[in-house]
N, C-alpha and C positions, 0 to 999 in steps of 0.2 A: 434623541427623543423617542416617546414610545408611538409616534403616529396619529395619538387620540383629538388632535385638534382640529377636527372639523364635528363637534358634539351636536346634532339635533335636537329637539324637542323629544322627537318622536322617528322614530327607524321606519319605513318604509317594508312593507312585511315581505310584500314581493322580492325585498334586494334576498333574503332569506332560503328561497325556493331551493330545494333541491333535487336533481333531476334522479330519477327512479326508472328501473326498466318496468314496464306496464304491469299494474296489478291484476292478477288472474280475475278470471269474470265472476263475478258475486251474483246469486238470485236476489231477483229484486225484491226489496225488503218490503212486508205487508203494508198496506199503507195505517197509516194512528189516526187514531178518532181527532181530530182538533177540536180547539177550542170554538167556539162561536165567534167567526167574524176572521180568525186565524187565515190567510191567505199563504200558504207554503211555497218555497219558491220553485223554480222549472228553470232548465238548465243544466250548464256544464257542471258534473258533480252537485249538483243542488242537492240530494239527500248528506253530504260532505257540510254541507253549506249550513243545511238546517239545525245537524248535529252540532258544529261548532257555535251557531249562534244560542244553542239552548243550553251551550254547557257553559256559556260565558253570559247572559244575560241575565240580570235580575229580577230576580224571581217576581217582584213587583212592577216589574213592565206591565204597562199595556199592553193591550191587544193593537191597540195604531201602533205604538213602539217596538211592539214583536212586527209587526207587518215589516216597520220601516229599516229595521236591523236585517231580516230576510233580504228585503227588496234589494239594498244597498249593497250587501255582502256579495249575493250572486253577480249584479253588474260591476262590481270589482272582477269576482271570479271570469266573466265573459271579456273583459278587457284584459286580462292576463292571456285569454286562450285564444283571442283574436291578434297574438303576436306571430303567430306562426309555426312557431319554436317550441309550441306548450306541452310539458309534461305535469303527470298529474302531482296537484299538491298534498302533502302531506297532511295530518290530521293538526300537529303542533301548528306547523304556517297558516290552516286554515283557522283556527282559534284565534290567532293574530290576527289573521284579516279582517277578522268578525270586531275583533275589540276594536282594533283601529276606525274600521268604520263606524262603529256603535260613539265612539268617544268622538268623532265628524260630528255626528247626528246628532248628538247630546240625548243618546238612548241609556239609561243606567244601566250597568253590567253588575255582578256579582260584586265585582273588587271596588270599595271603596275610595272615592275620589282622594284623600289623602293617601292611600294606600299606591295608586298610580301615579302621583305627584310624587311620592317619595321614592319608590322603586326610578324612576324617571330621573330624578334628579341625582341619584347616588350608584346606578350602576352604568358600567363604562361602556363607550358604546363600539366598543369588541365583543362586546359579548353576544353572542349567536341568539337565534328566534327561542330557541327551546330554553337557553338560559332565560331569556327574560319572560317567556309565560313562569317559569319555573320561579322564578323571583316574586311576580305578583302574585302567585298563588302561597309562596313562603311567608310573603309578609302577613297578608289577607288571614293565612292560619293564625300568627302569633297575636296580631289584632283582636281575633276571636280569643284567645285562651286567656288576652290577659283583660277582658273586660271591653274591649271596643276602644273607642276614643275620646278623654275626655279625661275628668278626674276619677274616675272610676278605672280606669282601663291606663294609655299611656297619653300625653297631651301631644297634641298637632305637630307642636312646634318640636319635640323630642322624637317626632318618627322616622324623620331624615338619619338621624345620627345612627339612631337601635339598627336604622335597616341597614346600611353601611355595613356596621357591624355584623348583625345577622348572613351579608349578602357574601362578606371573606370568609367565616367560617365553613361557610356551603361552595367556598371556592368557584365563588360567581364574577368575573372582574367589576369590579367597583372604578367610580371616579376614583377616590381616594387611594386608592394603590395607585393609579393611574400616576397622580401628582404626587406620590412619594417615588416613585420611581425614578420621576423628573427630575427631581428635586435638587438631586447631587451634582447631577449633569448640569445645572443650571450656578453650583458653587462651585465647579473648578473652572468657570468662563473664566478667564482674566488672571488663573492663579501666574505666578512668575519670583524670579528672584526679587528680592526687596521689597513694595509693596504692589499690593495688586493690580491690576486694572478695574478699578470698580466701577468705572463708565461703562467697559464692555459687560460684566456681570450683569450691571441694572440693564444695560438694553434688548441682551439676550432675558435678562427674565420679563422685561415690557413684553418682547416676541412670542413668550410662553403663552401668557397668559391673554395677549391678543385675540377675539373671537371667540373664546373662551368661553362654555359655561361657568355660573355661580359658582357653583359647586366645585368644578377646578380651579378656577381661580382664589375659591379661599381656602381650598385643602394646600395646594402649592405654597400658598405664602406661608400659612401655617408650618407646613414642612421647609422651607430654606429656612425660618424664625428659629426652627428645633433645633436645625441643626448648626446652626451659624446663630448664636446670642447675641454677637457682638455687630448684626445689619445693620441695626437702626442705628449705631454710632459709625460704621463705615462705608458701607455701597451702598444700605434700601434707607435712608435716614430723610427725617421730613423734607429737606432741602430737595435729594436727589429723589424722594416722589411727585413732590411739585413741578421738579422739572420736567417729567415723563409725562405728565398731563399738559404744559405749557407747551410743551413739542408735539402733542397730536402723538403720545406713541400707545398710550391709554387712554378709555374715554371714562367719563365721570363717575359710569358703575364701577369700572373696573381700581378706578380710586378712592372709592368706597368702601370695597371690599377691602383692598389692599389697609386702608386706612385701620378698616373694624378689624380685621385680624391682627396689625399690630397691639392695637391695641385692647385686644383680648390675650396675646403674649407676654403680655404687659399689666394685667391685671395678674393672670396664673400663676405670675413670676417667675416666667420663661424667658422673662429680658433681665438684665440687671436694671437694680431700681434707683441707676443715677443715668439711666440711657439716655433722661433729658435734660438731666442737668447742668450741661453745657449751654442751652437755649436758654435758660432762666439767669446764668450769671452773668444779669449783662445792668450797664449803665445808658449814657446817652451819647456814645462814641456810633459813627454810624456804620458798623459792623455789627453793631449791637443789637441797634434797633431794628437792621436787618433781618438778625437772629432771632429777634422778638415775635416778628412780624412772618417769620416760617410757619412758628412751633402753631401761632392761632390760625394760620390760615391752615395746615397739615388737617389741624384738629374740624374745622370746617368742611371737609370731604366725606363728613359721615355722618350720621344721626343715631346712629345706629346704639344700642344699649351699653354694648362693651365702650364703643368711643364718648358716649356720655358718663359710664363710670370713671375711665382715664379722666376726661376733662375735670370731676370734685379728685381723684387721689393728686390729680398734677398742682390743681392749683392749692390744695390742702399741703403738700411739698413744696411748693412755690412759697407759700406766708410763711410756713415753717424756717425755711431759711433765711428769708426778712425779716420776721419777729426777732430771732437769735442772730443776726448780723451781730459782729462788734463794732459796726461801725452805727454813729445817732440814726436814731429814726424815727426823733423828735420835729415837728414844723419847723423848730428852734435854730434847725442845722440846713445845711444844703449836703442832705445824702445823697451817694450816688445811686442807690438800689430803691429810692422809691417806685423806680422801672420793675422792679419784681411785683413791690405790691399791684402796679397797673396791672402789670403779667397777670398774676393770680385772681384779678377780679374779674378782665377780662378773658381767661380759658374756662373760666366757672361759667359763666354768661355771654359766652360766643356762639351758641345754638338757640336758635329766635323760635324754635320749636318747640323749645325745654329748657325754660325757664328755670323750674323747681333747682337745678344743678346750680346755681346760683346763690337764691334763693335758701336752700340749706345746706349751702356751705357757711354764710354769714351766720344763721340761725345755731350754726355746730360753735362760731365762736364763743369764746369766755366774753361776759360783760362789759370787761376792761379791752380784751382785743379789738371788740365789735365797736365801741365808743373810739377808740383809735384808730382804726379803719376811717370810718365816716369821718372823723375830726380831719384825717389826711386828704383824702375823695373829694369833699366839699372845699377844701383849700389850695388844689390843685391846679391850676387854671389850663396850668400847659399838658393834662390829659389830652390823649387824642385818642378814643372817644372820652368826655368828659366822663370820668368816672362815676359820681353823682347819676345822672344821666342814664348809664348802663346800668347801674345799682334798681332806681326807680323804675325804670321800663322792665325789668326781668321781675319785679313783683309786682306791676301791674298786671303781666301777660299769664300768671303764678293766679290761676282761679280755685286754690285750694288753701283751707280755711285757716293754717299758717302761715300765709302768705300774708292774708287780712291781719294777722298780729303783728307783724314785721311790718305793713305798710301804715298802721297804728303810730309804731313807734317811731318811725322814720315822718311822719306826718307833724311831728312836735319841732324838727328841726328847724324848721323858717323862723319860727317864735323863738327857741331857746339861744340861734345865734342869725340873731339878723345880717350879721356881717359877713355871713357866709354866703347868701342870697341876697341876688338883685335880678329885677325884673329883665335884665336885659341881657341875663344867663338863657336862651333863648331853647337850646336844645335839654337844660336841666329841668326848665322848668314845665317843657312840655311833656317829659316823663313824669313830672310831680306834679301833672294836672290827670294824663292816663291815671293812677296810680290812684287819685283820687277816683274818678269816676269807677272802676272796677271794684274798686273796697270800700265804697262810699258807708256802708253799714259798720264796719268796724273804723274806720276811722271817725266818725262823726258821731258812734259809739263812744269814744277816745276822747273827743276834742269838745264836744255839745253838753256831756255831764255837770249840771248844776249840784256839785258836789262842792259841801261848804264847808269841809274841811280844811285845817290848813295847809298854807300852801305848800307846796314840794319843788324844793329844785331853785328858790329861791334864799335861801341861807334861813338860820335860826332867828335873824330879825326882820320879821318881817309880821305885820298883821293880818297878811293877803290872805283871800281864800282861794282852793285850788279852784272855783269855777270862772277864776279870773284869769288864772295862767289857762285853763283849757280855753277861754274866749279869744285872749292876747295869740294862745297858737293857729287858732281856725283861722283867726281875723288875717295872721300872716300868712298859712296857706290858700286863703280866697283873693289876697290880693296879688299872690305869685300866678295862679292860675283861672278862676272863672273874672277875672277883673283885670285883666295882663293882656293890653292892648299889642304887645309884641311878640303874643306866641301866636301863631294857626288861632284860628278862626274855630276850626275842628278840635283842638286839644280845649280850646274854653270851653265848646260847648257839652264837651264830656263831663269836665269837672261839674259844669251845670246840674246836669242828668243827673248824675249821681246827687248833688244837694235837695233836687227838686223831688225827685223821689223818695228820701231820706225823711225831707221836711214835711211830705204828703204823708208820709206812715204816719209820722207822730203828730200830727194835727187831727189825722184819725181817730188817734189811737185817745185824746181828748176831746175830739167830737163824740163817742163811742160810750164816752166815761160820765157826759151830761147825765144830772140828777143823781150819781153814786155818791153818796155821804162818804167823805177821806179816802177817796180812791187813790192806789200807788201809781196806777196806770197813769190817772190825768194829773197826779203831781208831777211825776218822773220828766211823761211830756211834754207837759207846759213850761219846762225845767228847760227842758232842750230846744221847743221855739224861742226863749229867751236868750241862751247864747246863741244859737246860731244870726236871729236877727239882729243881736248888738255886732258881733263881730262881721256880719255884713256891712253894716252902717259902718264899721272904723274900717274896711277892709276898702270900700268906695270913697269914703273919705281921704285916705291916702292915697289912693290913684284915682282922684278924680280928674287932676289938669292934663294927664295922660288918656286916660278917659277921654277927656272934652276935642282934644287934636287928634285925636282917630274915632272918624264916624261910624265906622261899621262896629267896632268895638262898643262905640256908646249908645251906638242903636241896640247891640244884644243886648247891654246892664238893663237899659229901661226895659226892655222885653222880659227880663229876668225878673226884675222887680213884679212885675205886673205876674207871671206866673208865680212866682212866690207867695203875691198875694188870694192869686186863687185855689191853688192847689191846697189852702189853709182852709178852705169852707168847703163844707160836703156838696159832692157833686151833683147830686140832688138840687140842695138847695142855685148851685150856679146853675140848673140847666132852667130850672124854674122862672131865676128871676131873669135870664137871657129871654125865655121865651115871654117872659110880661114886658122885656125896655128895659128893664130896672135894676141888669146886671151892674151898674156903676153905685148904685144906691147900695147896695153891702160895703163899701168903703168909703163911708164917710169922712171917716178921721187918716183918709188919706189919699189928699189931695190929685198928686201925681197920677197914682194907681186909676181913680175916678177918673180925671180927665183923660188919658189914654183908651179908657175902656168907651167912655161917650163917644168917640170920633169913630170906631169899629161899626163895621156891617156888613153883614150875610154872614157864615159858617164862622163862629167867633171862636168857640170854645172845641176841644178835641175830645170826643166822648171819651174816646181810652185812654188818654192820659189826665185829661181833665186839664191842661196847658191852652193857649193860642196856640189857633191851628197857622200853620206856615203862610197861608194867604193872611189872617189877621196880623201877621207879625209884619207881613209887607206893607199892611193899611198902615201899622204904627210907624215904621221905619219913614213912609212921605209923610206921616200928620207931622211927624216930628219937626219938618224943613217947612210945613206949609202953613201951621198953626199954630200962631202965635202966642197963644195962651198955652197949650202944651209945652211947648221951648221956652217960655218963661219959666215954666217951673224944672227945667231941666238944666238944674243949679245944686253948686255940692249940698249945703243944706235939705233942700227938699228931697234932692236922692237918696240922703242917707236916712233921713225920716221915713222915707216910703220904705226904706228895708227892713228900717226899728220896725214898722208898722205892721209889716205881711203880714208876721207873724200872729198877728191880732184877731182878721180877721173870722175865724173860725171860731173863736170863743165868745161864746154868750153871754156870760155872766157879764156883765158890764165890768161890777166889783172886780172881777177877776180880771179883766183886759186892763181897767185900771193901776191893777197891783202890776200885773204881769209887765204892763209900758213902764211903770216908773220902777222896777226892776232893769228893764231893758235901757232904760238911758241911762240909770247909775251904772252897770256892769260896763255900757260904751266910755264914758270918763272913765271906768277905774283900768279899762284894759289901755286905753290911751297912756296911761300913768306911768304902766308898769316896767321898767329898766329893762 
């Protein structure tokens, strides 16, 4: 090995010095006007002192910060020369000591912060004092010629690599020679007759790269990948890096790195591009699923860009090879390789950080693959994690505006096959409640449309209109999730949020529209409080008796109900008639809502969201057990009335709350109806 593993941060300028026989005696130099305020320093070589701090210090210092780089610089210099031993230092070592100190103090110097970070991080730390001023002053020139840093000039993230570059040509030792050097040394560990020792290989390269900077550690792995294709199928393969981290012989940086550099070897096409196709050809033999359970935990050790492109090309090669099985891969059959497709879903959607790799890999499928994915996901029971599950929660956590079209579509499934979902799928459905609440606006975009077209997706006999099948799906997505007495408490209240603010736009957006002759805005609207309130009412209707056996469940619906119904009227008009007594007198024609609201007092209403504030929501949760006129009407009937109802209040026209109700109870029957 070439010695270099003990790398610092930062060298030590003193270790540098070199002893000199005494320089002839100089006249002492005239003294310069300073600056105002300017304090120069006094001391061993101080005029040394001052020169090096002015030739490395930013021209836009201060005058406290010229002080402070003086002051610091020299009590370095006086602690070197109170060793006993002191000869004088050179003009190179003293420019060092100046930087070193100046970069303690956080005084800015000439060379730009990337500029030192980069030099720092790529050259080797063999290299002598005079190399490395010589380095930061090399980089600091090219920085300047090619425009500075940025899009104009070179970007942040590419400074490392150019100086690397720039720092061999100038015959500077770099890390990166450093770990090609190593490199080889590190692949004939273990070599022998017949096959290798690829334990000893992996443990001497664990040793390499022990203590290590970044920078060696991913130039090294890079160089044994180069030169050895065949690692990650024999000595460094995901198995045997797991286990170097399981042993304590890497720690988790160092497994990351390791991780992102294969798998940037592996994007470049510097592995072969079946290195992991051994892990993926597996069934439900427990070798298999051992091997299953490598390749996502390997892929887990990094977040990194390169290991998140591997994870869409593995699992895109993953389906690729399930799609084309010749063996069924129909529900119809007991295949063995359904285990791929889990594989593929879950390497796509195994980083909780980044979603999107998920997210548009399904988005990349064809129509027909995508519909057979999910047909498979949703019918899987014995997924571990349930499929479904992982699918919803990676487009929940996906807050970019295709993510809201995919959770659109995915939103219509509880409706189109009921038999795929049951409330007491507990972890599926608390991703399809997330999933809900984060996309609440394109999904309820999707599902609230009172579009009287016909229907879709219902065969050619049929005389439905599609805002029954969008009713029939909401009503089955409300009742998996803000009505789903056995998910979290937390996932219902999500999906809430999202309806409640959903339902508050477009009640605005028909308060807003009062007095407009044939406005689109308050048809559109009023369009959309009428499915979402029927499909409340059928969504409580069917889980009501579940409802009724879980109290803290049944205490949220009615809290729901009752924010439904306010969030419906301008918040104007609620703060008004809260402060007259008369906040229950706006719902007349609903019962429930009224009495709930009569029993509340002190801080009722939430100014910013315009909901029950958390203390009114406690009044309700005891009126509920202690008043018996309230708990009379907390009956399926009345609750699902109050939800047809919310939706009412907000609109004025009577005529039009009239049409709008007996729209909202016919569209409750025809989605009840619907197969």
């Amino acid at each position: 090995m070439s010695g270099i593993f003990n790398n610092g941060y930062f060298q030590n300028p003193a270790l540098f010095l070199q002893r000199e026989p005494p320089a002839p005696p100089v006249e002492p130099a005239k003294p310069q006007q300073q600056a105002e305020g300017v304090v120069p320093p006094t001391g061993t070589q101080h005029e040394d002192v001052q020169a090096a701090v002015d030739a490395t210090i930013s021209p836009d210092a201060t005058v406290d910060q010229r002080n402070t780089a003086y002051r610091e610089t020299q009590a370095y210099v006086e602690r070197c020369a109170s060793g006993g031993d002191f000869v004088r230092i050179d003009d190179t070592s003293m420019k060092s000591i100046a930087l070193y100190t100046m970069r303690n103090e956080n005084v800015p110097s000439k060379y730009r912060p990337e500029v030192l970070e980069a030099v720092d991080r790529e050259i080797s730390p063999q290299a002598s004092t005079e190399q490395r001023m010589q380095a930061y002053e090399q980089i600091q020139q090219y920085v300047d010629a090619v425009g500075g840093i940025g899009d104009a000039g070179i970007v942040a993230e590419a400074l490392p690599g150019r100086t690397a570059d720039l720092l061999g040509e100038a015959h500077i030792p770099t890390v990166k020679q450093d770990a090609q050097n190593d490199a080889q040394g590190i692949l004939d560990v273990g070599k022998r007759d017949g096959e290798d020792d690829y334990g000893a290989r992996r443990d001497a390269f664990a040793d390499a790269v022990r203590g290590e900077s970044e920078a060696y550690r991913e130039y090294l792995t890079a160089a044994v990948l180069e030169r050895d294709a065949s690692a990650v199928k024999s000595w460094l393969t995901p198995s045997g890096v797991l286990g170097l981290a399981a042993d304590g012989k890497i720690d988790a940086a160092t497994r990351a790195d390791i991780t992102e550099q294969i798998a940037q070897a592996y994007n470049d096409g510097k592995l072969d591009a079946d290195s992991f196709d051994g892990l993926a050809d597996i069934d439900y033999g427990p070798d298999q699923v051992r091997e299953y359970k490598e390749i996502t935990d390997f892929l887990g050790g990094s977040s990194g860009p390169e290991t998140l492109e591997l994870r869409g090309a593995l699992a895109d090669r993953i389906f690729k090879t399930w799609s084309e099985s010749p063996y069924p891969t129909d529900l119809g059959y007991h295949s063995y390789n359904y285990r791929q497709l889990e594989l593929a879903i879950n390497v796509a959607g195994g980083d909780a950080q980044h979603p999107e790799v998920l997210t548009d890999f399904l988005r990349g499928l064809p129509a027909d693959q995508l519909d057979k994915v999910i047909a498979i996901g949703s019918q899987l029971p014995q997924a571990e994690p349930d499929m479904m599950a992982t699918i919803f929660s990676a487009v929940a956590r996906d807050d970019r505006a295709q993510a809201g079209d995919l959770a659109a579509q995915l939103a219509r499934l509880p409706g189109e096959h009921s038999d795929w979902f049951e409330q007491g799928q507990v972890a599926r459905n608390e991703a399809l409640a997330d999933m809900l609440g984060a996309h609440s606006d394109a999904v309820l975009d999707e599902l609230s449309e009172y579009d009287d077209s016909g229907a879709r997706g219902l065969g050619d006999d049929t005389d439905r209109k599609q805002y029954e099948v969008n009713g029939r799906d909401l009503a089955a997505v409300l009742e998996l999730t803000t009505f789903n007495p056995q998910i979290a408490s937390s996932h219902r209240e999500t999906a809430r949020q999202g309806v409640l603010e959903y339902f508050g736009e477009q009640a605005k957006i028909v308060n807003d529209s009062l007095g407009q002759t044939n406005s689109p805005g308050y048809e559109e609207a009023s369009g959309r409080l009428v499915v979402i309130s029927a499909a409340s009412d059928v969504a409580v209707d069917r889980g009501f008796e579940k409802l009724q056996s879980d109290i803290e469940a049944k205490q949220e619906a009615i809290a729901f109900v009752v924010d439904l119904a306010l969030v419906a009227v301008p918040l104007p008009a609620r703060l008004e008639a809260r402060a007259t007594g008369k906040l229950e007198t706006l719902f007349a024609n609903n019962p429930l809502v009224q009495e709930a609201l009569t029993g509340l007092t002190g801080e009722v209403i939430d100014t910013a969201t315009g909901q029950l504030t958390d203390a009114a929501k406690q009044q309700l949760y005891g009126n509920l057990k202690s008043d018996p006129e309230l708990a009379a009407l907390v009956e399926r009937q009345t609750v699902a009335d109050a939800f047809r109802e919310s939706g009412l209040g907000g609109i004025a026209d009577e005529r039009d709350r009239a049409e709008i109700r007996r729209d909202a109870n016919g569209l409750s029957d025809d989605i009840s109806e619907i197969d």
